[in-house]
C-alpha positions as CSV (number, residue, x, y, z in Angstrom):
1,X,49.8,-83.7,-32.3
2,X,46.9,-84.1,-34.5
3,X,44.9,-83.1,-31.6
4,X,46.6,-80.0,-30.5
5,X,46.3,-78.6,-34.2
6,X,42.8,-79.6,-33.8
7,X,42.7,-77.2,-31.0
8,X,44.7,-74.6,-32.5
9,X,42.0,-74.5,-35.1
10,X,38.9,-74.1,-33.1
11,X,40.8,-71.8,-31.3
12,X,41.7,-69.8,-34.2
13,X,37.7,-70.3,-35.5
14,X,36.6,-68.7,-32.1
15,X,39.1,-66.0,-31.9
16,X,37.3,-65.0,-35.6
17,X,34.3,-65.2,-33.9
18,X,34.8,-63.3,-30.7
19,X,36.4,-60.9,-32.6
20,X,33.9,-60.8,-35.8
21,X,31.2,-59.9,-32.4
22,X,33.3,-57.3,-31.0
23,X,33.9,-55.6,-33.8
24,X,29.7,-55.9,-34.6
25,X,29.5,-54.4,-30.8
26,X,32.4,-51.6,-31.2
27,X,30.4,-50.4,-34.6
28,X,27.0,-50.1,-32.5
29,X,28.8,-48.5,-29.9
30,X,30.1,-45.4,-32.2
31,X,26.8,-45.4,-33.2
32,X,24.9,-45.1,-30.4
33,X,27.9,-42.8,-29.2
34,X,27.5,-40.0,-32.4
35,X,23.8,-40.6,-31.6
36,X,24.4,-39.6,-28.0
37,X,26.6,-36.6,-29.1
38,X,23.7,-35.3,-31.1
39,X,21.1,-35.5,-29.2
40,X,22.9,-33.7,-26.0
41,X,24.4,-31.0,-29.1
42,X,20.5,-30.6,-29.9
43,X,19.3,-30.4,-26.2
44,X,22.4,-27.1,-25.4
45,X,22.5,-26.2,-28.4
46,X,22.7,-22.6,-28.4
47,X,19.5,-20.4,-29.1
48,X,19.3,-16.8,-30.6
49,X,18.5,-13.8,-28.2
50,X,15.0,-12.9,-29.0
51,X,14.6,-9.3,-29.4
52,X,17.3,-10.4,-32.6
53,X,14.9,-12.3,-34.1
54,X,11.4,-11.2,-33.6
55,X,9.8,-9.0,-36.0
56,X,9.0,-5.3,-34.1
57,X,5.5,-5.7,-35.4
58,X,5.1,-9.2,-34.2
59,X,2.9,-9.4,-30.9
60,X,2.1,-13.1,-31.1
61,X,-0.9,-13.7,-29.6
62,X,-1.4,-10.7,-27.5
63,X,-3.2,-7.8,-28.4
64,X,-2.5,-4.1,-26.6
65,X,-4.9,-2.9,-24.3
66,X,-4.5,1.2,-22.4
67,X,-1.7,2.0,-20.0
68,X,0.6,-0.7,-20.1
69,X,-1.8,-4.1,-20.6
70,X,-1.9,-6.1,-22.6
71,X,-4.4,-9.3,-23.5
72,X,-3.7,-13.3,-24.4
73,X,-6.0,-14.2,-26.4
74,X,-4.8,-17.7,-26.2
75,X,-5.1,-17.9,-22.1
76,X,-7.8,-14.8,-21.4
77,X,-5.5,-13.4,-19.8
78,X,-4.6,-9.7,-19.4
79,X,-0.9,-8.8,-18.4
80,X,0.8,-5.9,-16.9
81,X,3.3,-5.0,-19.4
82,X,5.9,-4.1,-17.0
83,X,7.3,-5.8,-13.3
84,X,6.1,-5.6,-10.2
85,X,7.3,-1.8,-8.7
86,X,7.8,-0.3,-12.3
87,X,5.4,1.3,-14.5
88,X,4.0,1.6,-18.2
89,X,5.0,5.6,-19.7
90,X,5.5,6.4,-23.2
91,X,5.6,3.1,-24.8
92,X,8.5,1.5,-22.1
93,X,8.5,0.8,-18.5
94,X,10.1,3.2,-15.9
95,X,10.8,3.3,-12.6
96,X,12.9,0.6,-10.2
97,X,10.9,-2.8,-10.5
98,X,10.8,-4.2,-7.2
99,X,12.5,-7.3,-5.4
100,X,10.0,-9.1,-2.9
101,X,10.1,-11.8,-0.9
102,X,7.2,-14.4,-2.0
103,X,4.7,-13.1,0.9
104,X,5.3,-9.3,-0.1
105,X,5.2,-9.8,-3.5
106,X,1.6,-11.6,-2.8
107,X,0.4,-8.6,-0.3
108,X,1.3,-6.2,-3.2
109,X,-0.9,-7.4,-5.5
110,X,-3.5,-8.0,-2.9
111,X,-2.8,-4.1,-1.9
112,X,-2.6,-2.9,-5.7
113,X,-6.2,-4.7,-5.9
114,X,-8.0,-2.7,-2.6
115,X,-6.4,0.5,-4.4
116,X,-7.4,0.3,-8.4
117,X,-10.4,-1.7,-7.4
118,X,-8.9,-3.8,-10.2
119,X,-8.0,-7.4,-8.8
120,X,-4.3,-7.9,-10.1
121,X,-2.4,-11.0,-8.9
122,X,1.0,-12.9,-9.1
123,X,1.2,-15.0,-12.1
124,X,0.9,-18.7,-12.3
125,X,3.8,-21.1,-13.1
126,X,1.8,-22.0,-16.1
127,X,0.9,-18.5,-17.0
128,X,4.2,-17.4,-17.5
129,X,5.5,-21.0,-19.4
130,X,2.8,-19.7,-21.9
131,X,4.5,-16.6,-22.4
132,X,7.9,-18.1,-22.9
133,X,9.5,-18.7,-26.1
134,X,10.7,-22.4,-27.0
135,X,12.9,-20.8,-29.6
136,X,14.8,-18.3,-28.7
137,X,16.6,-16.8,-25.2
138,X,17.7,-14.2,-23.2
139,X,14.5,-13.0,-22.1
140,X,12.5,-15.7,-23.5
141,X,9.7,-13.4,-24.1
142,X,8.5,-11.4,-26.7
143,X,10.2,-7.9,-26.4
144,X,7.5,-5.8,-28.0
145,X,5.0,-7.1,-25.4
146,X,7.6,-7.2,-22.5
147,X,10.1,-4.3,-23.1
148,X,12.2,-4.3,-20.3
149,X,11.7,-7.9,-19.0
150,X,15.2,-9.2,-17.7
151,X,16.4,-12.4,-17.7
152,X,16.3,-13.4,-14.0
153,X,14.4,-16.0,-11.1
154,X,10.9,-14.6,-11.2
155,X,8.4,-15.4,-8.9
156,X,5.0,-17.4,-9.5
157,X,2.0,-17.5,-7.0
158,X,2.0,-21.3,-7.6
159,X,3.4,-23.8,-5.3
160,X,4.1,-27.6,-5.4
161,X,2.3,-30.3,-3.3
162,X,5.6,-32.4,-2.5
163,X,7.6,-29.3,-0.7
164,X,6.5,-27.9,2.7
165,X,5.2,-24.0,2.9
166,X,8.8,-23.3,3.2
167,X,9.0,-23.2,-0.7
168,X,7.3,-21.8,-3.7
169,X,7.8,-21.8,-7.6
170,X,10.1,-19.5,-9.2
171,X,11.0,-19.6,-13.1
172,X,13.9,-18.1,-14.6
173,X,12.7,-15.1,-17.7
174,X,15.9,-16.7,-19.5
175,X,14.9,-19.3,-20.8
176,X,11.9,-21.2,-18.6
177,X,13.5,-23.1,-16.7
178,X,11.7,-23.3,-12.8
179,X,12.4,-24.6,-9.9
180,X,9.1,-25.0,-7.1
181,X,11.7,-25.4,-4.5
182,X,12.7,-21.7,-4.0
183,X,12.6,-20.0,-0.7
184,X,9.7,-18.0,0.4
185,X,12.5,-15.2,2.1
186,X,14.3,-14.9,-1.1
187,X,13.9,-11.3,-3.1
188,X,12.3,-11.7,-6.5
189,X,10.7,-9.7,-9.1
190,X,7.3,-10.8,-10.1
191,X,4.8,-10.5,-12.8
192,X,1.1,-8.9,-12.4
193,X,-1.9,-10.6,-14.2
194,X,-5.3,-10.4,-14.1
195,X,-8.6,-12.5,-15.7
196,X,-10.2,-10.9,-18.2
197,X,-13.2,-13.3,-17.7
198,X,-13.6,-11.7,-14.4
199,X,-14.1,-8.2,-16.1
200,X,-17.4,-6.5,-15.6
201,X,-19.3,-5.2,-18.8
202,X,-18.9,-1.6,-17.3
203,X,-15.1,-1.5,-16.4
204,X,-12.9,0.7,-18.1
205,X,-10.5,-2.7,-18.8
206,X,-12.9,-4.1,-20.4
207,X,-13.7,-1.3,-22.6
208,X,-10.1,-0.5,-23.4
209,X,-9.7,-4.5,-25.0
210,X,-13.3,-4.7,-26.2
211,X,-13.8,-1.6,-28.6
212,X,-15.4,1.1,-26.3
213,X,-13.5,3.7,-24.5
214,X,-9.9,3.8,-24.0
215,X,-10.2,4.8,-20.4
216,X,-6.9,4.5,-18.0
217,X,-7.1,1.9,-16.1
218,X,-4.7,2.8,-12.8
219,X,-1.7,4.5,-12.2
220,X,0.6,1.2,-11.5
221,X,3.9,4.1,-10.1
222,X,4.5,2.4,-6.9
223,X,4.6,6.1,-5.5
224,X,0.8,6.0,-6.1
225,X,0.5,3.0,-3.6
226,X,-0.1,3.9,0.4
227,X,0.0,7.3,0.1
228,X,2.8,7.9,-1.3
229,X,4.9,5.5,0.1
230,X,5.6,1.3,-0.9
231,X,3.9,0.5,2.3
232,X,7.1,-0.9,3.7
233,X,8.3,-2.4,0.0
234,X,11.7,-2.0,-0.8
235,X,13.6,-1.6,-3.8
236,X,16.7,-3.9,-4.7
């Protein structure tokens, strides 16, 4: 008898105990749980739209150079203002930008270059994460330097060493978020840049960002390219 109240009450002690633990464990669980919930709230949490929140005279750190470009002082580098296929007229962009495959896309910029004598190229996947705001959405860019930027996949000339030639990197205007594992086939806009390192002391690009002449730089109307025609480019 003794015994099994003996038992009863090292029972009843461990039953305290297992339940004195649980309780400990349930409390850390909520906790790390709210924690959990908080961090995932912060991560999608929702952002403003940009053009709501930045200033109209706030460029950043661009600065405007003639017809449409403008320059990064934080990179060096010098950005068409408007996509691929559209161009730079009275303070917007007009026109149809254009939607290329990845291998058009590239020989447009390659044929823009012979043209202006001017060498433009597709924009790097890094290029184009500097220009992308951590704060705010839909673009993620700053409006007064990109007017009519939309928010949509956008190709990159860069590619990634772990997929086959079949792919390159895209990044979504929205809100930066990229993928290197796009299709080459697919239709994309795109994004022209060029180095201003590259500039020659005598060209009218350099002169329009470093205090001389204002000259116009090329007309970027894709009617201007081949003769009047988009060399086999199509509009989407």
């Amino acid at each position: 008898m003794r015994s099994t109240q003996k038992q009863k009450g090292t029972l009843s002690s461990l039953d305290y105990i297992l339940c004195h633990v649980s309780l400990g464990l349930l409390k850390r669980g909520v906790v790390v749980f709210c924690c959990l919930i908080i961090v995932s709230c912060d991560r999608y949490s929702q952002k403003p739209v940009c053009s709501t929140v930045i200033d109209d005279s706030d460029l950043g750190t661009f600065s405007y150079g003639s017809d449409g470009t403008v320059l990064d002082w934080k990179t060096d580098t010098i950005w068409y203002r408007c996509p691929g296929g559209s161009y730079f007229w009275q303070d917007t962009c007009s026109g149809d930008r254009l939607k290329l495959s990845w291998i058009d896309a590239m020989d447009y910029a390659t044929e823009l270059s012979e043209i202006s004598g001017v060498e433009w190229r597709l924009a790097t996947l890094p290029e184009i994460r500097s220009i992308i705001s951590p704060t705010c959405v839909g673009p993620a860019v700053n409006p007064n330097v990109f007017p009519t930027l939309k928010s949509a996949n956008t190709w990159t000339s860069s590619e990634s060493k772990r997929q086959s030639d079949t792919f390159r990197c895209a990044i979504n205007i929205y809100n930066g978020a990229f993928s290197c594992r796009q299709l080459k086939r697919i239709a994309m806009p795109f994004l022209l840049v060029h180095d201003s390192s590259a500039l020659s002391e005598g060209s009218p690009l350099r002169r329009s960002f470093f205090g001389r002449e204002r000259e116009a730089l090329v007309p970027l109307d894709t009617q201007d390219i081949g003769g009047g025609q988009t060399s086999g480019f199509k509009a989407h």
